[in-house]
MARRO-62398 format. One line per field, with one value per residue (C-alpha): residue in three letters; x, y, z; residue number from 1. Coordinates in pm, 1 decimal, padded with zeros to 6 digits. Example, Ala and Ser with C-alpha at 12.3 -4.5 7.8 and 13.67 -1.06 7.14 Angstrom:
2
code = [ALA:SER]
x = [01230.0:01367.0]
y = [-00450.0:-00106.0]
z = [00780.0:00714.0]
pos = [1:2]
END
This chain:
119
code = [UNK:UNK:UNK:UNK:UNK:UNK:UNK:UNK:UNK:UNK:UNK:UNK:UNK:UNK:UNK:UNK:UNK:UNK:UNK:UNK:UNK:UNK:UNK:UNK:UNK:UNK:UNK:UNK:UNK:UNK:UNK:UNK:UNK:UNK:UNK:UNK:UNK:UNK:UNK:UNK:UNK:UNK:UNK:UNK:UNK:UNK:UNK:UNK:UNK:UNK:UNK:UNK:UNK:UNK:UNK:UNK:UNK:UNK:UNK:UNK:UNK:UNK:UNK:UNK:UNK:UNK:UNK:UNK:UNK:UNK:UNK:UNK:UNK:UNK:UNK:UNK:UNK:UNK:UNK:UNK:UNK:UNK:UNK:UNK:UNK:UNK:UNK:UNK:UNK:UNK:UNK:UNK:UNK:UNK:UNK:UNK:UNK:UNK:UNK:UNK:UNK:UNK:UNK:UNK:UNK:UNK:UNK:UNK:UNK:UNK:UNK:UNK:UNK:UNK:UNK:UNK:UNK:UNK:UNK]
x = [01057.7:01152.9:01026.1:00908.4:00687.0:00529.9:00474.6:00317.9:00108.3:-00009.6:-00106.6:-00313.3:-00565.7:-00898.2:-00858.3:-00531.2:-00270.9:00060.6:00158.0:00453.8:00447.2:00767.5:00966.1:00868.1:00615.8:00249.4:00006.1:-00368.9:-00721.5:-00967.5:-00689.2:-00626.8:-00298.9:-00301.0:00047.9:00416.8:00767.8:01142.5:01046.5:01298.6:01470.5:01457.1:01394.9:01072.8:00725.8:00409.3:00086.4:-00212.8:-00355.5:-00584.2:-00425.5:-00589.5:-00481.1:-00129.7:-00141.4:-00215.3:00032.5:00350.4:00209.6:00227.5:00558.4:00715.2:01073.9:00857.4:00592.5:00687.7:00461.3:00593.3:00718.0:00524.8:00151.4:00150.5:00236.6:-00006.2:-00284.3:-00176.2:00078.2:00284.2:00623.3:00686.4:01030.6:01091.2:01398.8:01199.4:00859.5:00691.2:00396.9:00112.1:00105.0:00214.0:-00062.7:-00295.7:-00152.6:-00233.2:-00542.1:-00689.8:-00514.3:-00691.0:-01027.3:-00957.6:-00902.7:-01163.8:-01422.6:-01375.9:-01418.8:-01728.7:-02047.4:-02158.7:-02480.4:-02541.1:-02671.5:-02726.6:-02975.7:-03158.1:-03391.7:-03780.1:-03966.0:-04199.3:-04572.5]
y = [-02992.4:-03344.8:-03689.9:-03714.2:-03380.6:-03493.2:-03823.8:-03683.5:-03420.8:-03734.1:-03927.3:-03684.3:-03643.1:-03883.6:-04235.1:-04186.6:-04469.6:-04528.6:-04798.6:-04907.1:-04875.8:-04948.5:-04951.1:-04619.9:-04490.4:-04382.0:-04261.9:-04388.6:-04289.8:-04561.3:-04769.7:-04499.8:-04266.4:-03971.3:-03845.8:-04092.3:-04004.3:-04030.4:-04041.3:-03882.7:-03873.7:-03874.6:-03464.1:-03511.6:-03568.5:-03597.3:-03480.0:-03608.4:-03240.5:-03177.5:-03000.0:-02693.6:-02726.9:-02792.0:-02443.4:-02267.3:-02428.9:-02413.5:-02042.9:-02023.4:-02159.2:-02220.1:-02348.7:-02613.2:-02726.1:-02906.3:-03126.1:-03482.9:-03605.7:-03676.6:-03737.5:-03803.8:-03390.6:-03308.8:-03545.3:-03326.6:-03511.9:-03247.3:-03318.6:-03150.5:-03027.3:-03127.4:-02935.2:-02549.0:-02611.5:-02508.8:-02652.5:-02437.3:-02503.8:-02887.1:-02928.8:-02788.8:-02943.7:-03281.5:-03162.1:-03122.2:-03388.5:-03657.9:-03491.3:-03531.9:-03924.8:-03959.3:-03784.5:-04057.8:-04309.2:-04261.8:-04501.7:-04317.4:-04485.1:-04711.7:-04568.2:-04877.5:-05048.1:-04772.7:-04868.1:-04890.0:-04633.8:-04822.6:-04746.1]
z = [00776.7:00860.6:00719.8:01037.2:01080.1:00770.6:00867.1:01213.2:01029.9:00740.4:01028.3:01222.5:00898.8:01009.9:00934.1:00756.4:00812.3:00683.1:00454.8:00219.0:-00165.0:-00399.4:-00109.7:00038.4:00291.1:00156.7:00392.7:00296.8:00349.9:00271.8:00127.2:-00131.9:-00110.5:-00063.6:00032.3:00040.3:00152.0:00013.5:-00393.3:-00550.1:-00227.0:00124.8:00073.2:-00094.0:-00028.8:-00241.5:-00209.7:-00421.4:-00541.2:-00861.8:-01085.2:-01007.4:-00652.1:-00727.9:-00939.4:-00650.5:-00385.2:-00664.6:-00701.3:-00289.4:-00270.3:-00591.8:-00372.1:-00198.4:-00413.2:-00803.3:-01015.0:-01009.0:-01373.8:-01650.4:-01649.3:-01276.6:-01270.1:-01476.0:-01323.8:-01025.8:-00823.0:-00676.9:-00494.3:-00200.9:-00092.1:00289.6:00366.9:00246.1:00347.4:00631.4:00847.1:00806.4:00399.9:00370.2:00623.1:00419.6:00089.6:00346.6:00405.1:00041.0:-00062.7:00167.3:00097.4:-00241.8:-00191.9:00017.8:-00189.4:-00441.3:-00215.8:-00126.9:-00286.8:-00634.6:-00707.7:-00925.3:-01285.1:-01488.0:-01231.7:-01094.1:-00819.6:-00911.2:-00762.1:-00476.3:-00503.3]
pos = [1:2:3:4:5:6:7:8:9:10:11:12:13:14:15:16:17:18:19:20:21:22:23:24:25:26:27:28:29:30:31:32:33:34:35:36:37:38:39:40:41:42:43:44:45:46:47:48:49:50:51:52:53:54:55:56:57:58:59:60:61:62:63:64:65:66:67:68:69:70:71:72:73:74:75:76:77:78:79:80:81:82:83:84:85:86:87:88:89:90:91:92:93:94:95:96:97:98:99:100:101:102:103:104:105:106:107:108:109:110:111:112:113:114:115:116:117:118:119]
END
């Protein structure tokens, strides 16, 4: 796979849109990344996975998949190896990852001020 596959397949998730972070492409949903290109190279990817997620997609494909360094890895930040990976599993590493941003993104309600029940 090429930076640009995953770029095209990044871009084709809903509302997605591609920015620039520390000097390298991210790819947003509701202003919150979900996936970015070229970190530690320009062979890499990353996907924003829970860590649960990440266990199963290093378990699918243990030559593509690798948790980023440090706590990022274990928060579930999972690199993704460009040059070994096919499309049918970094699109679906895409696809959990934005839902994962964008379940977060959505309004939680507000516990401290609950509103009065009308009467």
């Amino acid at each position: 796979m090429t930076n640009d596959e995953f770029r095209t397949m990044a871009l084709k998730i809903p509302a997605a849109v591609e920015r620039s972070h520390m000097n390298h492409p991210d790819f947003r949903v509701a202003g919150k990344i979900f996936a970015s290109l070229g970190v530690p190279d320009k062979n890499w990817g990353m996907v924003k996975l829970t860590p649960e997620q990440q266990r199963t997609f290093i378990e699918k494909a243990p030559e593509v998949f690798k948790p980023c360094s440090g706590a990022w890895g274990r928060q579930g930040y999972t690199n993704v190896y460009l040059p070994f990976a096919k499309t049918n599993i970094v699109r679906a590493a895409l696809g959990a990852t934005a839902k994962n941003v964008a379940s977060k993104t959505k309004k939680k309600p507000n516990l401290e001020h609950p509103t009065p029940n009308a009467q």
